[in-house]
Backbone bond lengths (Angstrom), bond angles and torsions (degrees), N, CA, C in turn:
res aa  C-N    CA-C-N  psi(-1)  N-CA   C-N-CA  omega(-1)  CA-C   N-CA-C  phi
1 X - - - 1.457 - - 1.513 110.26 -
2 X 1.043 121.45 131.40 1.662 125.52 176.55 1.173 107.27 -93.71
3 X 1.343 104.49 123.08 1.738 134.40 179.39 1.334 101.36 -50.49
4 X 1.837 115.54 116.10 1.431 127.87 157.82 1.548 107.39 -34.12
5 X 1.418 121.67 143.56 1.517 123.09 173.46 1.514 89.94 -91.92
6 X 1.076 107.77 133.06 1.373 130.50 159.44 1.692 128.95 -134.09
7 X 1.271 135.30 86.93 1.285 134.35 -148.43 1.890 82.76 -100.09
8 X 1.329 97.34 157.56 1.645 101.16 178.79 1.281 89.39 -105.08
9 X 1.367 112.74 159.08 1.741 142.17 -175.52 1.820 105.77 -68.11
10 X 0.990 113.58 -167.26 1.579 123.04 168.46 1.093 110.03 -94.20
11 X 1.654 114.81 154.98 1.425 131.00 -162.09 1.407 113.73 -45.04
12 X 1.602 117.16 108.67 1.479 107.00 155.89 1.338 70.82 113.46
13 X 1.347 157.00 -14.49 1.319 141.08 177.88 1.746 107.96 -55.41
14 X 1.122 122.71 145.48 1.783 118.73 170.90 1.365 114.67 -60.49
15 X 1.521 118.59 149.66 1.245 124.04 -173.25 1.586 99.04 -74.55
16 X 1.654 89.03 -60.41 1.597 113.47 -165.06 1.417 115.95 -111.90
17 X 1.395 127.87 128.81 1.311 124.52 -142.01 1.951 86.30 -131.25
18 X 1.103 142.66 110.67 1.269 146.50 167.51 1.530 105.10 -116.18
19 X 1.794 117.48 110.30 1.555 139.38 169.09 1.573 106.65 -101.94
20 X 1.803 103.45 106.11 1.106 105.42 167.35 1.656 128.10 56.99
21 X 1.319 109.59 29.85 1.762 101.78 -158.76 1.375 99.65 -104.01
22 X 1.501 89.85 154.74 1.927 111.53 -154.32 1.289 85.59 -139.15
23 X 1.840 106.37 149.34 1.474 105.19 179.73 1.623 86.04 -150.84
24 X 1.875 112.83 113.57 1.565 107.57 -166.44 1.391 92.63 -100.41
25 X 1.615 135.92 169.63 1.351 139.66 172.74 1.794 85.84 -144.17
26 X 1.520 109.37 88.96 1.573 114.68 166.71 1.830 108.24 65.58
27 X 1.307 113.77 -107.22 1.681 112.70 179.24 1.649 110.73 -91.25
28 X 1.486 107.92 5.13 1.928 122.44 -142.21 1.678 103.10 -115.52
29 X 1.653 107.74 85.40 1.444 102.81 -158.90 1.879 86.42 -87.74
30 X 0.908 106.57 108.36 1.908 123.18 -163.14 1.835 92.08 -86.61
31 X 1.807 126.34 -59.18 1.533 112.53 164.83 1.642 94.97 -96.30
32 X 1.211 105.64 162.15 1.519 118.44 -173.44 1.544 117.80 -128.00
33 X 1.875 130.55 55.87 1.198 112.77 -145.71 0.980 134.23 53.97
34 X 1.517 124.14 32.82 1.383 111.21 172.14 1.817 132.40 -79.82
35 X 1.206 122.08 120.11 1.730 126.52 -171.63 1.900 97.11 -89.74
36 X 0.689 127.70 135.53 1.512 147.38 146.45 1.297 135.54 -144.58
37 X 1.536 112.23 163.75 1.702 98.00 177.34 1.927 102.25 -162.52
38 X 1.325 80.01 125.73 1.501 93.83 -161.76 1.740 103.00 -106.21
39 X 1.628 106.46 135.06 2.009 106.72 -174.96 1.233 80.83 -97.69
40 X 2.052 79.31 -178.78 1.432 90.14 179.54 1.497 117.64 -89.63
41 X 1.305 85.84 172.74 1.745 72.93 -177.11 1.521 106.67 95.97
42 X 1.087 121.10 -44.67 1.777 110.06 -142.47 1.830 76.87 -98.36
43 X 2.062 84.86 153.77 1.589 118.22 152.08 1.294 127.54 -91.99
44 X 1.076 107.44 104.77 1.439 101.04 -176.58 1.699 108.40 -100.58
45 X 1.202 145.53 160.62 1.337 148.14 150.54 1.363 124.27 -108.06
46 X 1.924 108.02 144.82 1.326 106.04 -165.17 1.036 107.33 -119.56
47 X 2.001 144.12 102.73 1.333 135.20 160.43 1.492 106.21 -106.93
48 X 1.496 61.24 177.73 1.696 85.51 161.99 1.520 94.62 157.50
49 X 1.583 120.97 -177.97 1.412 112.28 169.18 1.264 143.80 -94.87
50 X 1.472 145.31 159.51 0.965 144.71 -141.02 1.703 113.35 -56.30
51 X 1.537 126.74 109.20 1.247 100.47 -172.82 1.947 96.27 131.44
52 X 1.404 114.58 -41.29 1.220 132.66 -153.15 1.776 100.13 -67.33
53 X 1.572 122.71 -9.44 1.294 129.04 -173.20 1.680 122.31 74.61
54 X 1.590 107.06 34.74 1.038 117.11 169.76 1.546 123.45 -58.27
55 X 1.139 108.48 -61.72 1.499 130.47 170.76 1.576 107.97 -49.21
56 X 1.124 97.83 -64.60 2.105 108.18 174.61 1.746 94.00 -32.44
57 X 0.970 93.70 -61.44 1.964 93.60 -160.64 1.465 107.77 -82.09
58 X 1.215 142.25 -5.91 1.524 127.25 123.93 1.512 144.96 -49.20
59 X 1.886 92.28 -24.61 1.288 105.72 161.45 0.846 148.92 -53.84
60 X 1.687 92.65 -43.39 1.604 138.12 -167.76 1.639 105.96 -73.05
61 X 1.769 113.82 -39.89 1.181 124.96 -151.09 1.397 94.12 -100.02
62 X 1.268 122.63 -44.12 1.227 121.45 172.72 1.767 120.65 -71.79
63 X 1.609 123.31 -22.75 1.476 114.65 154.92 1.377 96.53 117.57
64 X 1.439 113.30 16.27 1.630 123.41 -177.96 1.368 103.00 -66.55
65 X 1.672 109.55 -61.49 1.230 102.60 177.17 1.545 104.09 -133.80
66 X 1.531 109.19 147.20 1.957 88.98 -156.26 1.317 85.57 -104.24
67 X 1.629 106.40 164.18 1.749 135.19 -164.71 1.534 106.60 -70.62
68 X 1.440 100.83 132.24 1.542 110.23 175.66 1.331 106.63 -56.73
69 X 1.619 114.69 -33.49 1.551 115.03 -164.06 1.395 97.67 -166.72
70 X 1.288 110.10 148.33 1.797 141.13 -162.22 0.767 113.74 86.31
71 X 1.699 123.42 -165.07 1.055 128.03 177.09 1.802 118.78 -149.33
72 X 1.167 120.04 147.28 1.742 125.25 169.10 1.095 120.21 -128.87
73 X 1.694 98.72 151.25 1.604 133.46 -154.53 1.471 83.54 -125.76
74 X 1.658 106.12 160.59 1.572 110.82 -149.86 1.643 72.31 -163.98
75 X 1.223 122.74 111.36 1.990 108.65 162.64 1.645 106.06 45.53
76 X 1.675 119.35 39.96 1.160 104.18 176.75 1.452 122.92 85.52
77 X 1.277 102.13 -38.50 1.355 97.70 -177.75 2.165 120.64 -86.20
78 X 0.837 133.43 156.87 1.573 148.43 -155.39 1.823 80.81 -105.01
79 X 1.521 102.54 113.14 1.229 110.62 -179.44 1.375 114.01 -136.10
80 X 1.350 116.61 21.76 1.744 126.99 -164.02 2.009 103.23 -63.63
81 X 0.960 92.90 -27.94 1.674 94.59 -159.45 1.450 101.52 -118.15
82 X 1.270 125.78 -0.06 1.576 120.91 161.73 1.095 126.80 -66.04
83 X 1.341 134.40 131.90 1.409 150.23 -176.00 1.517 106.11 -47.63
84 X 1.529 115.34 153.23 1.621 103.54 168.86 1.505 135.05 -50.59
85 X 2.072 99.85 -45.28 1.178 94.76 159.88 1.243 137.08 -57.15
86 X 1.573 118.72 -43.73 1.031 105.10 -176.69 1.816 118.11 -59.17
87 X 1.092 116.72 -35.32 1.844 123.18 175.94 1.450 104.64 -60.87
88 X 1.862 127.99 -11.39 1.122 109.86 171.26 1.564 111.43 -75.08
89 X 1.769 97.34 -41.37 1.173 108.12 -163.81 1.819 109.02 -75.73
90 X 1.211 115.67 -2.29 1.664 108.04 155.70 1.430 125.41 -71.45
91 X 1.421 111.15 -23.30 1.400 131.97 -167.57 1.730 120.75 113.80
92 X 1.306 108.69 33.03 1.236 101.73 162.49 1.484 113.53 -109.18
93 X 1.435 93.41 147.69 1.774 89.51 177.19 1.800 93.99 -144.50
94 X 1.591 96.62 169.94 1.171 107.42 172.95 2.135 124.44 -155.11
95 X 0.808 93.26 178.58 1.643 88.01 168.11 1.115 98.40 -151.68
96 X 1.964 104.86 169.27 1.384 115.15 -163.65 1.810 119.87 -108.91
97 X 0.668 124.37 -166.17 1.627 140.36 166.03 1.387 118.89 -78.63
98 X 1.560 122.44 -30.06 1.393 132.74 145.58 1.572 118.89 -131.76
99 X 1.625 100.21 128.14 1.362 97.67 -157.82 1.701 101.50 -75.71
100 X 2.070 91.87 163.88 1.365 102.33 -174.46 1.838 103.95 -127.91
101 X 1.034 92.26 128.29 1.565 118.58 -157.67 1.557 120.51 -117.39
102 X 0.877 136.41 118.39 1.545 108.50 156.31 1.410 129.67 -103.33
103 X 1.616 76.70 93.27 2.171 98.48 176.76 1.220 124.22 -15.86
104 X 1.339 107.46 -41.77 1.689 109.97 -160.50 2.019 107.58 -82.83
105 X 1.102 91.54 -19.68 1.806 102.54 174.42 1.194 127.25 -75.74
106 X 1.398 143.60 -179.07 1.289 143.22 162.21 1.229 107.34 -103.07
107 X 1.720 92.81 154.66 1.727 94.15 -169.74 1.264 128.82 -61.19
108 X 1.649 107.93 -12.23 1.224 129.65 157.46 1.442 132.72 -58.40
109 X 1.489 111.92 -32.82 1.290 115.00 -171.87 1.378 91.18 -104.70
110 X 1.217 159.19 -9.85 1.178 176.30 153.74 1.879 87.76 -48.97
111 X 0.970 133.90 -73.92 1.293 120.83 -146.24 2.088 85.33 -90.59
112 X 1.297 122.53 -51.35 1.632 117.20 -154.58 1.925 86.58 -57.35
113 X 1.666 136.18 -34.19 1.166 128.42 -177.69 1.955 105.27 -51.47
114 X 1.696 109.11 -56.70 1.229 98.77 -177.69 1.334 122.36 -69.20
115 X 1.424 112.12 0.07 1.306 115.65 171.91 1.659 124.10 -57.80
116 X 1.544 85.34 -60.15 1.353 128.36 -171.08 1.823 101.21 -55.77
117 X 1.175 121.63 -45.26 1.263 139.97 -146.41 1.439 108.34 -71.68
118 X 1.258 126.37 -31.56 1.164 169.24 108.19 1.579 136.49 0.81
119 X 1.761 94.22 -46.46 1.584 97.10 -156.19 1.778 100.45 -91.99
120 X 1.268 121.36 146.19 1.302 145.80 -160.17 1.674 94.00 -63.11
121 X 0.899 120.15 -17.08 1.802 121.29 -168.27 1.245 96.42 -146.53
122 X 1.250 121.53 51.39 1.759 129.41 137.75 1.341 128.48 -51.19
123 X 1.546 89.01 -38.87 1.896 84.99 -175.20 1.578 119.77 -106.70
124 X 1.565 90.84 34.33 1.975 79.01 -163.91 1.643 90.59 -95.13
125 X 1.591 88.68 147.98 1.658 104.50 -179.43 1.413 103.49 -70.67
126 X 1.774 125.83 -26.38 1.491 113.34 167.82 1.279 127.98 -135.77
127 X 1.162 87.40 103.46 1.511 103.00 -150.15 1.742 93.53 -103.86
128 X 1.424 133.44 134.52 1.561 161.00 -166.25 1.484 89.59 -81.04
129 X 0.990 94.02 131.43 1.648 121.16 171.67 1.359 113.78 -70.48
130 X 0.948 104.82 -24.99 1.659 118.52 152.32 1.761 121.99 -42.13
131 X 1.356 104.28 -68.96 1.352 102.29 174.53 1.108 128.74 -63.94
132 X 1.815 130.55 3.29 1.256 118.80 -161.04 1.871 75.07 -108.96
133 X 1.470 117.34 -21.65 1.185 87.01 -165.67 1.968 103.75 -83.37
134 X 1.302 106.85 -11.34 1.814 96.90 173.72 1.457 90.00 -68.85
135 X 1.057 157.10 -41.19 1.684 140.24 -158.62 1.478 109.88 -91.69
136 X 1.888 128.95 0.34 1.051 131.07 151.24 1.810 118.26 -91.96
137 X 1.291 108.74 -18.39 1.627 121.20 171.05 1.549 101.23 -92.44
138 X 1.139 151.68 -44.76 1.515 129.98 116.57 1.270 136.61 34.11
139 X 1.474 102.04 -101.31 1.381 132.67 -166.17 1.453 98.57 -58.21
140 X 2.058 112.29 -48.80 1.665 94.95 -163.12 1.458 91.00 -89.58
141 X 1.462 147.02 -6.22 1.410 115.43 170.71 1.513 120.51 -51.78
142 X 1.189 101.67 -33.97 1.471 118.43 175.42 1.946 119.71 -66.07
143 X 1.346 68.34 -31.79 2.234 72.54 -172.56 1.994 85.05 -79.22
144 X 1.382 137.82 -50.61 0.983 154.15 177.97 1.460 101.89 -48.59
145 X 1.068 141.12 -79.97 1.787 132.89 172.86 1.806 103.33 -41.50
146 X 0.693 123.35 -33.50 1.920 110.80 -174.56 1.923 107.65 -114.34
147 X 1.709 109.44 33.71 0.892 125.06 170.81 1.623 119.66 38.57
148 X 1.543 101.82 49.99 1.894 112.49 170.08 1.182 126.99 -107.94
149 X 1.792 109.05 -14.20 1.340 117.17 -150.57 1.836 105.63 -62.99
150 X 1.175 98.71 -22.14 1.887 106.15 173.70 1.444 103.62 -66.21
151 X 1.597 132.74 -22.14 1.268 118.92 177.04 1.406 134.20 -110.89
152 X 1.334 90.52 11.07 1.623 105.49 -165.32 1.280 106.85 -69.91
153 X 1.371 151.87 -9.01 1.764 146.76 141.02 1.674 111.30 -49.61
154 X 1.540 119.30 -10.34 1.678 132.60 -174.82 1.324 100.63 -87.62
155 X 1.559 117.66 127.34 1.387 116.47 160.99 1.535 109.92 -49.72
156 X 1.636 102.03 152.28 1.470 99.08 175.69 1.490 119.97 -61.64
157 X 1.277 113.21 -42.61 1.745 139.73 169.11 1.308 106.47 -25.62
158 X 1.312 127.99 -31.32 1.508 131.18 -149.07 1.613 106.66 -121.58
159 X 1.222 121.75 -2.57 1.765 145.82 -167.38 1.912 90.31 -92.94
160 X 1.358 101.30 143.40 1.636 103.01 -177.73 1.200 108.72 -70.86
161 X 1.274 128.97 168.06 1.888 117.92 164.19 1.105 110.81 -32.25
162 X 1.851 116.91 -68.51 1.040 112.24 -157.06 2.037 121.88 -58.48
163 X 1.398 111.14 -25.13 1.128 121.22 170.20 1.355 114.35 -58.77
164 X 1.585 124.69 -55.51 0.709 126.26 -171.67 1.843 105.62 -68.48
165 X 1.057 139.13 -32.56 1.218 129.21 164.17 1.816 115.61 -54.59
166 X 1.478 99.07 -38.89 1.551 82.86 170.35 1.929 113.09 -69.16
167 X 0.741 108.82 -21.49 1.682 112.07 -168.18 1.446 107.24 -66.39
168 X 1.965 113.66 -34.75 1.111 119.66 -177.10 1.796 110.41 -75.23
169 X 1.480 123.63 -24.60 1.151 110.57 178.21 1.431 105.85 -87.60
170 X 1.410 120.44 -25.94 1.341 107.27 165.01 1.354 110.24 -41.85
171 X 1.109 131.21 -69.36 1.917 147.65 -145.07 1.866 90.36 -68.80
172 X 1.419 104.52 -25.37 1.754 86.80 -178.80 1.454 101.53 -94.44
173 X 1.100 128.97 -30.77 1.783 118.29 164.99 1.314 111.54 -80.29
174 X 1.113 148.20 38.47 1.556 150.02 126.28 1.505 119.75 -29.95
175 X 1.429 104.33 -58.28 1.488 125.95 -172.50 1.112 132.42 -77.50
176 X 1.485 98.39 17.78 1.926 127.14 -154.19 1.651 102.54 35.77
177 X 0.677 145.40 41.94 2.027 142.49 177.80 1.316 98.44 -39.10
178 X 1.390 109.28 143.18 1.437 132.74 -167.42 1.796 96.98 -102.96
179 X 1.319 101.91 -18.53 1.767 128.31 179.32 0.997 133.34 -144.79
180 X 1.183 108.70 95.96 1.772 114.12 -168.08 1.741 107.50 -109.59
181 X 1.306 112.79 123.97 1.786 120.93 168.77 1.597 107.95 -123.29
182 X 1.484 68.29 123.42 1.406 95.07 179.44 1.655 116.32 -85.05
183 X 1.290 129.94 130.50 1.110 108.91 157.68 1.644 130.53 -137.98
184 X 1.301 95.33 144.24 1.411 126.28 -151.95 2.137 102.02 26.83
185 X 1.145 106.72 62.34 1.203 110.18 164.22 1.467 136.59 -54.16
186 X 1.536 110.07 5.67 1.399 123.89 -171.17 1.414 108.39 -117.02
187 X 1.742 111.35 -21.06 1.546 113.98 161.80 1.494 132.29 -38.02
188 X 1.462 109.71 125.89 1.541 116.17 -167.96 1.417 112.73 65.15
189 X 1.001 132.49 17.25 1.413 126.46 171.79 1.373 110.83 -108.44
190 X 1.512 106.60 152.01 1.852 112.02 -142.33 1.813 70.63 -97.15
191 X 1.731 109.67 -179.73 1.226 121.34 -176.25 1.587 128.26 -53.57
192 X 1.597 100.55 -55.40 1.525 110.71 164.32 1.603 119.60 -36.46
193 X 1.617 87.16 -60.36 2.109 98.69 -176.28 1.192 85.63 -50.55
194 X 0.886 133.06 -89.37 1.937 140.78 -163.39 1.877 105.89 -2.96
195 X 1.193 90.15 -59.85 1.705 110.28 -160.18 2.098 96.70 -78.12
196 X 1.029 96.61 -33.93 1.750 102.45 179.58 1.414 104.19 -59.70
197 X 2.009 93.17 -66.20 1.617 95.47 179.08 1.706 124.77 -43.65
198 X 1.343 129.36 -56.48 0.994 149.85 166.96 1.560 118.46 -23.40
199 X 1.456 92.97 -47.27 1.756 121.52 -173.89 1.977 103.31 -82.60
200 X 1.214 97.13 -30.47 1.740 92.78 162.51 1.208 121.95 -90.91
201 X 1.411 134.35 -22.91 1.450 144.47 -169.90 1.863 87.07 -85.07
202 X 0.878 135.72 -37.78 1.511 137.43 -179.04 1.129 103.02 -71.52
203 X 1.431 141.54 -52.78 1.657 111.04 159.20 1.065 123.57 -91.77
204 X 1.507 135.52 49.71 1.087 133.12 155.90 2.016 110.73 -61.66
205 X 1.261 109.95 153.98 1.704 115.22 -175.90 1.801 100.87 -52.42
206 X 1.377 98.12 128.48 1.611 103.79 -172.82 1.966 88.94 -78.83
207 X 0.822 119.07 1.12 1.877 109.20 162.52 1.523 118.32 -74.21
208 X 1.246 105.22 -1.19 1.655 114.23 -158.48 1.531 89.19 -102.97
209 X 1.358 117.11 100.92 1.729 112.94 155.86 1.709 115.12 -48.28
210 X 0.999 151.52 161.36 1.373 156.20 -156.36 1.782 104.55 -171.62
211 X 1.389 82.83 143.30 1.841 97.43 173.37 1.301 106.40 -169.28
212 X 1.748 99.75 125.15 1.625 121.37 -152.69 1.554 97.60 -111.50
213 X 1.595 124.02 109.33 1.321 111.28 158.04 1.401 105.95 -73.47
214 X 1.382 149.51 149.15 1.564 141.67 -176.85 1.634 111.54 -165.43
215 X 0.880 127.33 77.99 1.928 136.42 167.77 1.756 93.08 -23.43
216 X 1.234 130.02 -40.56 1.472 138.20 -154.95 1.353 87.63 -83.16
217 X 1.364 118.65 112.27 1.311 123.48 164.63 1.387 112.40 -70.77
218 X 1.131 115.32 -79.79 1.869 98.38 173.87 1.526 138.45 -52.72
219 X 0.946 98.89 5.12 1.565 103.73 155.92 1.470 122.28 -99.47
220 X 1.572 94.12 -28.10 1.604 87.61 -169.48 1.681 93.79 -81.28
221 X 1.258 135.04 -36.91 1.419 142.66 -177.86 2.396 97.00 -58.61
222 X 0.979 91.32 -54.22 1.427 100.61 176.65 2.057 102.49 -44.81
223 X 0.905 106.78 -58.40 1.609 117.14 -154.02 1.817 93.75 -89.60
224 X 1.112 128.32 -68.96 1.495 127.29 -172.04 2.032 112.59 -58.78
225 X 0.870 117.61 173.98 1.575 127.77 -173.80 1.784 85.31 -140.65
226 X 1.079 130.07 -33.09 1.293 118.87 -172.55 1.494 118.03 -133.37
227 X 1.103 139.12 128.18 1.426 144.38 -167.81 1.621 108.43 -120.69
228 X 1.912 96.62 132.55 1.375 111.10 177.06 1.764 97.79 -119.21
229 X 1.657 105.95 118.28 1.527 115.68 172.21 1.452 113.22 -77.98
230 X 1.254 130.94 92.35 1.377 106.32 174.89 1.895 115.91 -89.34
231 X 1.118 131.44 158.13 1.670 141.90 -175.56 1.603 109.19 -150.85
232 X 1.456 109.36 95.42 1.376 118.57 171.06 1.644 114.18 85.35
233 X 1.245 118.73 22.30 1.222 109.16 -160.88 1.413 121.82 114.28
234 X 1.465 116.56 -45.78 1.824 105.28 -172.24 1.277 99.00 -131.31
235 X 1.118 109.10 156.00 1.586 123.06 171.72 1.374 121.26 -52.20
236 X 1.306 103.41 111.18 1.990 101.64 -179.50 1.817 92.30 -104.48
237 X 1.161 131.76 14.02 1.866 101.89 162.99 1.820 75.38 176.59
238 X 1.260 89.97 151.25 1.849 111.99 170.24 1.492 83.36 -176.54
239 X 1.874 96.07 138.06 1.386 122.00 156.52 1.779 92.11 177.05
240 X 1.271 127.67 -168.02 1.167 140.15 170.97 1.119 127.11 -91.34
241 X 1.642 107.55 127.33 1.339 148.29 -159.10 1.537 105.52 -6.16
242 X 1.164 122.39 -59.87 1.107 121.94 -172.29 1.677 116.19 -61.35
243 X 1.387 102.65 -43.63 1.372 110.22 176.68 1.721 109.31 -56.44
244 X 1.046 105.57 -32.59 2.068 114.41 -168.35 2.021 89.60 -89.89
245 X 1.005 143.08 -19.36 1.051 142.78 -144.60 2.117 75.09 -109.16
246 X 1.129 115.77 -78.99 1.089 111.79 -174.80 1.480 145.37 -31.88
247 X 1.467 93.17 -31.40 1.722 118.79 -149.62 1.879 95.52 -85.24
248 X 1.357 100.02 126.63 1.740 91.96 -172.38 1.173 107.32 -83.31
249 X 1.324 135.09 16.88 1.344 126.38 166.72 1.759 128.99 -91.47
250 X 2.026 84.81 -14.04 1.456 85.81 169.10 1.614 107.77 -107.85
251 X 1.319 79.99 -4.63 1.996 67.95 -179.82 1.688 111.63 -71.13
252 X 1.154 93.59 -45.29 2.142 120.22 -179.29 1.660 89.07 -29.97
253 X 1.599 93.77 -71.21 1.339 112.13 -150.74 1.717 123.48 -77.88
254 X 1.550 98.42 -14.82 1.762 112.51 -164.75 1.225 104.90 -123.24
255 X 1.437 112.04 -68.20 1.366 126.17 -145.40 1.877 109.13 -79.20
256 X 1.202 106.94 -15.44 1.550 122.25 -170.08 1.804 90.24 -99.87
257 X 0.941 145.81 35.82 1.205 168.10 144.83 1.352 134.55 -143.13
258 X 2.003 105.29 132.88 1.430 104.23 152.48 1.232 156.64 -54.94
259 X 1.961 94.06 5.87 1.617 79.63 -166.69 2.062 81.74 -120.92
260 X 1.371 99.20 28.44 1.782 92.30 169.57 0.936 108.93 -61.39
């Protein structure tokens, strides 16, 4: 497949451009008009409580399921009606709420596949032995930043949760993504993992826009600079951390609970 051109805008231009987008399921308005706009670079975090259409609107953005109404810009470009792959292959990526793996592989072949999946000369019948070895020098920088590269001869199947959650954000930065969403990447992970994970998502490439769905309030406050509240569908408060940390309507309503 040949990589969508997508050139990014001038400095400080938005990565991710969301107009008004609504995502209905029958009577079940799941996004509700929601407008945002995310640069590059920046962390943003996404709560709210269970139900609030967090997930829906990763869906939405990532091309899982496309918007009843509005529209999104991706690097400028008008991307409302592009396929998932193709939004991977601009540079969006994402992960899920339960990770997706293929068990039967090594954690190695697990990440050089999403490498591969990706790469501009996948399909050439002669392809230099050369390039397979940049997509194996690749693969373990990647197993090497989320501390696997010692296990990568280990089926993935056999890696603890918490490993295996690092393996899954590896497999979504394969594709270098210009936009990576995370979601709730801190789920099932005992306290330590929490603070590890956290501690790798913090040097992830500051070129990488990011967006954290996360129940974990101090992590998600830890990791984002900017916070989007969503309630029922639409955004009831976004500005930065401190501002969302302050505001007694989310504290009342969010922050004085685990299941914000």
């Amino acid at each position: 497949m040949k990589r969508p051109r997508v050139e990014a805008g001038s400095q400080g231009a938005p990565c991710l451009e969301l107009d008004h987008v609504s995502r209905v399921f029958g009577g079940l308005r799941a996004v509700d008009g929601v407008s945002l706009s995310i640069r590059p670079g920046e962390r943003r975090a996404v709560i709210g409580p269970n139900g609030a259409g967090k997930t829906t609107l990763f869906n939405v953005i990532s091309g899982e399921v496309p918007p009843t109404a509005g529209s999104i810009r991706f690097l400028g470009l008008e991307i409302t009606s592009l396929a998932p792959y193709q939004r991977a292959a601009s540079g969006i990526a994402r992960t899920f709420q339960i990770t997706r793996l293929f068990a039967a592989l090594t954690v190695l072949e697990n990440v050089l596949l999403a490498c591969e999946a990706l790469d501009a000369h996948k399909f050439a019948l002669l392809r230099p032995l050369s390039s397979f070895r940049d997509l194996a020098a690749r693969a373990a920088g990647l197993l090497d930043a989320f501390g696997l590269l010692s296990r990568r001869s280990e089926l993935a199947s056999s890696l603890s949760y918490g490993d295996q959650r690092m393996l899954e954000v590896a497999l979504a930065l394969a594709g270098r993504p210009r936009l990576l969403l995370l979601d709730e990447p801190m789920a099932g992970l005992s306290s330590a993992e929490r603070t590890l994970m956290l501690e790798r998502l913090e040097h992830l490439d500051r070129g990488i826009a990011v967006m954290m769905i996360e129940h974990d309030m101090d992590a998600a406050f830890a990791f984002a600079e900017s916070v989007i509240v969503l309630d029922q569908g639409r955004v009831l408060f976004e500005g930065h951390k401190d501002e969302v940390g302050a505001n007694q309507r989310v504290q009342r309503i969010y922050l004085g609970s685990q299941d914000a």
